[in-house]
N, C-alpha and C positions, 0 to 999 in steps of 0.2 A: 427597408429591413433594419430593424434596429442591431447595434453592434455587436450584442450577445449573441443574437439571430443568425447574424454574418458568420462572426468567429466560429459559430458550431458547425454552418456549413461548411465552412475552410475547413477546420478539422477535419470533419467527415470525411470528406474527399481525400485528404490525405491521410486520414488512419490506415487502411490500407496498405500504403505504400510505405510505413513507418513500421507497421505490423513484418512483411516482405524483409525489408532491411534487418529486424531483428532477428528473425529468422535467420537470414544467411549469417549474422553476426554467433547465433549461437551452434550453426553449422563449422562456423570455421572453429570455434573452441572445441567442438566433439572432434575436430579432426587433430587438434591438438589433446585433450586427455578425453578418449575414449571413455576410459574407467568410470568417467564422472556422470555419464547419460546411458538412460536407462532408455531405447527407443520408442516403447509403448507409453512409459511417462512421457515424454519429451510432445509423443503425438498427441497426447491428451492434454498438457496443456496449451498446447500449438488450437486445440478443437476447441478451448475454451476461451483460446486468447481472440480467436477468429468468431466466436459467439460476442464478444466483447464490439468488435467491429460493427454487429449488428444493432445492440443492445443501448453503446452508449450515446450516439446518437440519437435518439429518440430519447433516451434519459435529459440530453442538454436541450433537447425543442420543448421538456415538458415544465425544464426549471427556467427555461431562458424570462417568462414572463414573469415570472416571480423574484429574480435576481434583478429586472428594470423595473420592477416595481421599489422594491427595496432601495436601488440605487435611485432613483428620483427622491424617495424621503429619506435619504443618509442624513447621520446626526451633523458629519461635518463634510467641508469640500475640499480631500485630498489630494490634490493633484500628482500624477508623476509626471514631472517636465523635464528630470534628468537622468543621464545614467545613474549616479552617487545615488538620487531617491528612488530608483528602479533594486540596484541592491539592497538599502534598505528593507524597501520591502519585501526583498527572495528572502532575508534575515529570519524577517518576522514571520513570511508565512512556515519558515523553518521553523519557528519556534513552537507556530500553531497548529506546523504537522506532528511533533513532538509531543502535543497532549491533546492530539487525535488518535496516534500511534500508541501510547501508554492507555489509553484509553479502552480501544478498541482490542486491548487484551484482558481486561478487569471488566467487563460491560459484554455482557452475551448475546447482546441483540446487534452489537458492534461486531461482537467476534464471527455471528453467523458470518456475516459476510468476509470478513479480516481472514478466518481461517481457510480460506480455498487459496490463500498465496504462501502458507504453511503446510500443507498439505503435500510439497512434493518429498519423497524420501532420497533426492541426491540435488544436492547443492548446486545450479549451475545458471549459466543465460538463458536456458528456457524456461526455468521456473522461474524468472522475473515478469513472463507477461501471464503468467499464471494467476489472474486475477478475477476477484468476483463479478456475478452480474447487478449485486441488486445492494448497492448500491442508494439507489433512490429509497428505499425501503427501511435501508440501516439510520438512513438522516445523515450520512457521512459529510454530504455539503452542504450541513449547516455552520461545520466552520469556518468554511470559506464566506459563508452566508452572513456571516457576524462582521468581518472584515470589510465588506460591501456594505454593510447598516455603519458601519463606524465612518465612510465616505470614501476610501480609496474606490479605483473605477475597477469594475468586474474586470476588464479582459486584460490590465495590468496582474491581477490577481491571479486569474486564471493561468495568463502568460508565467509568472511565476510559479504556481502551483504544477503546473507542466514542466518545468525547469529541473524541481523537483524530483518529480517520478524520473523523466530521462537520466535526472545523473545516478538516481537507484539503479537503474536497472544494469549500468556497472560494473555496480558491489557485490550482485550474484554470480561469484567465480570462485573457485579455486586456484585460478590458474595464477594468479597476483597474491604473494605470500604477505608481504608486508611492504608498505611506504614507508618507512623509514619514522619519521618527525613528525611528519601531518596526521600519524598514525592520534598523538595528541588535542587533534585539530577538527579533525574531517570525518565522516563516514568512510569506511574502507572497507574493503572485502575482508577481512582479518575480523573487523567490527560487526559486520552482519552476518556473518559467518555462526559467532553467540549467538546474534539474535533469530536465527533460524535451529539453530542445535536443540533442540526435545530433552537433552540430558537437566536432568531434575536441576539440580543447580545453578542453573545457566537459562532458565524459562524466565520470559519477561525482563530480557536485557536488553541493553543498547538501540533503545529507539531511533538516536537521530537519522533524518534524513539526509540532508547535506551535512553537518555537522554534528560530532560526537562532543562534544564539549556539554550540551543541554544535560547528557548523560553522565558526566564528571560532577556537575553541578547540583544535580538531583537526586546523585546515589544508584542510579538504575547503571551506570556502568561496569561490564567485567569483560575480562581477559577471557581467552581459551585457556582449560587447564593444559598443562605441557605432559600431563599421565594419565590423559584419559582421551579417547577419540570421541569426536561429535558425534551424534545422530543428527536425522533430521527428518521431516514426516508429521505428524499430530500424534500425542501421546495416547497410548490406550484406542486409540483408533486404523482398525487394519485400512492398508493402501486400497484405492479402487483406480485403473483405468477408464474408469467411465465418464467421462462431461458432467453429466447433469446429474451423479451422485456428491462427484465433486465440487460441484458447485450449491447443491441445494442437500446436501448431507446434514450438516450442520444446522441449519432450519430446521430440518426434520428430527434429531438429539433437543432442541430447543424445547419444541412442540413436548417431545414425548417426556424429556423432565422436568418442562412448566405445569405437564399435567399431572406428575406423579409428585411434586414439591407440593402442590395445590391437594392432593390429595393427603398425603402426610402432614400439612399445615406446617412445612417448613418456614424460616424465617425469609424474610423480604431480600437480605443478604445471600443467602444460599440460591435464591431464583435468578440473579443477575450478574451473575458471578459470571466471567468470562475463564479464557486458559487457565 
């Protein structure tokens, strides 16, 4: 079994039990503010997070041969032999999640998928495994894929790219007002907090993942205003408890205004348009 092969069965096996953990993590924050979980949300993305468990397994057996293929003809041979080069590249792939994430809001074929983890209307730990299925469909691991052609090894990659999402899932609180300094530094719940809020002025901020700095440096950064309360949800689109409207909703708006842009002769710009 080649190492991509392996790792996804390791995964597998324990998604599961990572799935369980976040759960009870975001059970113990409902039992601290109630106000912020909505139960029938909370279950639905629990149904979706738990379709995920099925999903993306079979998603990493179908890329695993194409990621060792790539990584056989990588341009260069990047090893990680150390911690120091292991951060490095959590750095970089933060960097590369950062115009994934800015991406995947301006890019509609990006967003089908992107919008099922915006989609909750209260802010909290269960709407962080609120995530899409498809994934394989959007290309989303092609930037990962780029990383692996340039010669770092996949499961370093991966390994880091993992790192990632867990320290996201975090940031989806209310319950943690502000870090004080890192506030500068770091992704924070205060940070993602904008970048979930639907209030017009505040759409398509604060992408980083582990770090907010990407977002100082590129303009995409803002504060919460102090006189106006967040929303949160998809704009212009009513809530559903349903799984599989929320996850495949958005495909279906895709569909139906690529074929009315098409009909109108709208511009190439107005069809790809994402949030």
């Amino acid at each position: 079994m080649s190492p991509m092969l392996f790792q996804g069965a390791t995964q597998a096996q324990q998604r599961p039990l990572l799935l369980g953990l976040l759960v009870l993590l975001a059970l113990l924050e409902w039992r601290l503010r109630p106000a912020a979980y909505d139960w029938r949300e909370s279950a639905a993305s629990t149904a979706v997070a738990f379709g995920n468990v099925l999903i993306r397994p079979v998603t990493a057996a179908l890329l695993a041969p194409l990621f060792a293929w790539v990584a056989a003809h990588a341009l260069f041979d990047l090893p990680i032999r150390t911690p120091l080069a292991f951060v490095g590249l959590v750095l970089l792939v933060d960097f590369i999640y950062y115009g994934y994430h800015r991406a995947s809001h301006h890019l509609r074929w990006l967003w089908a998928t992107h919008a099922v983890h915006h989609s909750s209307t209260h802010f909290n730990l269960s709407a962080a495994y609120r995530l899409g299925w498809t994934d394989l469909l959007s290309g989303t691991w092609l930037w990962l894929l780029a990383l692996v052609a340039l010669g770092f090894p996949a499961p370093a990659v991966l390994g880091a790219f993992g790192l990632n999402l867990l320290f996201q899932f975090f940031v989806h609180t209310e319950t943690v007002r502000s870090l004080g300094w890192l506030e500068w530094w770091i992704n924070t719940p205060a940070h993602h907090r904008v970048h979930h809020a639907s209030n017009e002025a505040l759409r398509d901020r604060n992408f980083g993942g582990l770090l907010i700095v990407w977002d100082r440096w590129f303009g995409t950064f803002a504060d919460a205003p102090a006189d106006e309360p967040l929303r949160y949800g998809l704009a212009g689109v009513p809530r559903s408890d349903n799984p599989l409207q929320i996850v495949f909703g958005e495909w279906w708006r895709l569909l139906v205004d690529g074929r009315e842009a098409l009909r109108r002769r709208l511009p190439w710009r107005r069809r790809v348009r994402g949030s």
